[in-house]
C-alpha positions in Angstrom: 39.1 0.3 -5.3 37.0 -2.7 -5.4 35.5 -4.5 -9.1 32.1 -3.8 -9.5 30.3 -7.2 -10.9 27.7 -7.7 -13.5 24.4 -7.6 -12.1 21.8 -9.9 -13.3 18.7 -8.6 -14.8 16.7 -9.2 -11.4 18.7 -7.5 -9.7 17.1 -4.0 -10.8 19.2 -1.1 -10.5 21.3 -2.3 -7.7 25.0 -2.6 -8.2 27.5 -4.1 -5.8 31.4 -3.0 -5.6 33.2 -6.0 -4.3 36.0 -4.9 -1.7 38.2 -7.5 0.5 36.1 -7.1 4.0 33.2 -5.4 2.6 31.0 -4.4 -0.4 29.6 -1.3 -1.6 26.0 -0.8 -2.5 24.9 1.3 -5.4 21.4 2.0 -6.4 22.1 2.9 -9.6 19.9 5.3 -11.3 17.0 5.1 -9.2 18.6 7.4 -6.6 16.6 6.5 -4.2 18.8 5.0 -1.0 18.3 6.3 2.1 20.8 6.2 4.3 20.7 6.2 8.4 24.6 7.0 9.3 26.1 4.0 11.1 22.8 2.3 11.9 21.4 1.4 8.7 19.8 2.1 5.6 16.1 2.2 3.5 15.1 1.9 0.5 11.3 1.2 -1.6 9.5 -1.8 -0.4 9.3 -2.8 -4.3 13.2 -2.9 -4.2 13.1 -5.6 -1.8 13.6 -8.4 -4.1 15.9 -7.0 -6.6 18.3 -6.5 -3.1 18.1 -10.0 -2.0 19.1 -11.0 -5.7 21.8 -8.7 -5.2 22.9 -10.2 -1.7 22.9 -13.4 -3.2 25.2 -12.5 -5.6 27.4 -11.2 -2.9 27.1 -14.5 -1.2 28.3 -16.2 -4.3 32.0 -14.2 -4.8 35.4 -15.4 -3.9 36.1 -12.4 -1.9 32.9 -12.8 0.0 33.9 -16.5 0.7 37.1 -15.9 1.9 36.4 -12.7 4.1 32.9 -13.7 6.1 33.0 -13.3 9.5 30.4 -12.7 12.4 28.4 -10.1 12.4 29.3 -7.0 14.0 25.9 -5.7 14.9 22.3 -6.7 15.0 19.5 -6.5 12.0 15.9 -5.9 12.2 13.9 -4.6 9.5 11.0 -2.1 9.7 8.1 -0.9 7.5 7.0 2.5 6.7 4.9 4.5 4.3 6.4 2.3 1.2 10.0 2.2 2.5 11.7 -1.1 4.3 14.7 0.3 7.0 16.9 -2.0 7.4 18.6 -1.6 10.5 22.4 -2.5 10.5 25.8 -1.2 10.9 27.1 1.0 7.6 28.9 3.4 6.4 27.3 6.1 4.0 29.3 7.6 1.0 27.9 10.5 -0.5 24.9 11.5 1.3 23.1 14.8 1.9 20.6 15.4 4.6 16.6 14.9 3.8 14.4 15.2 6.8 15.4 12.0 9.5 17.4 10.3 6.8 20.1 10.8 4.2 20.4 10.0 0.6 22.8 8.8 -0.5 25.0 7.4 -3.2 26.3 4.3 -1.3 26.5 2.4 1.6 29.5 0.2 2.9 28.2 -3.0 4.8 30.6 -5.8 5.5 30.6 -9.4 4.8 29.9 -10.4 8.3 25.8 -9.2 7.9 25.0 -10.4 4.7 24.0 -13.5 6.2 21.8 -12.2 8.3 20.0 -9.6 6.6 19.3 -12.4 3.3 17.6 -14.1 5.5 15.8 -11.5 7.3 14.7 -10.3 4.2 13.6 -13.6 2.2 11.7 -14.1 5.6 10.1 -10.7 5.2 9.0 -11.5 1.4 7.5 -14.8 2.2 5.5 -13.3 5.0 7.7 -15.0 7.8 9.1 -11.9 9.2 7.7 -11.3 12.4 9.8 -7.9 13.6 8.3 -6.3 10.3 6.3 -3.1 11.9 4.7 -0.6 9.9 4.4 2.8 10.8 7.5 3.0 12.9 
């Protein structure tokens, strides 16, 4: 079981579980995570920046520190009818089947891809983000 850290106020609902290769991602009361089994997950557009606060405050814990490592898939990020899919490896925790996605409770995503996906998505809220397509 990992320690689940105190979020900062702009970090919304999120909640992060800090493991020793990976961390889990909550969303908290707004129950509204999707989840894509092993190849990513979505969530509201609107939620956008209260998950790169909560990346950031990954990025900023011993365990994620000690355990980073490359990578183990690619990232894009899509747009589609007020949802962002963010498009890398996880696990899923708790989810039920809705239409093409899952919700669900949480989803695993190790160390290696928060580098990536912060700065996909900090590109993506400054307007940078080229691979952004909507209606996908």
């Amino acid at each position: 079981m990992g320690a689940i850290q105190e979020m900062p106020p702009e970090a919304g609902s999120w909640q992060v579980e800090i493991r020793r290769e990976s961390f889990y991602l909550h969303r908290g009361e707004a129950d509204d995570l999707g989840a894509y089994p092993g190849i990513g997950f979505s969530c509201p557009e609107h939620a956008l920046p209260s998950l790169v606060a909560s990346l950031k405050l990954v990025a900023g814990t011993r365990a994620y520190q000690e355990n980073q490592r490359r990578p183990s898939g690619s990232c894009a990020i899509t747009l589609d009818s007020g949802r962002a899919c963010l498009h890398i490896p996880v696990i899923t925790y708790g989810a039920h089947r809705e239409g093409q996605w899952q919700r669900a409770s949480v989803v695993e995503i190790r160390y290696g891809e928060v580098p990536t996906l912060l700065e996909r998505l900090e590109s993506l809220l400054d307007g940078t983000y080229g691979r952004g397509v909507r209606g996908l």
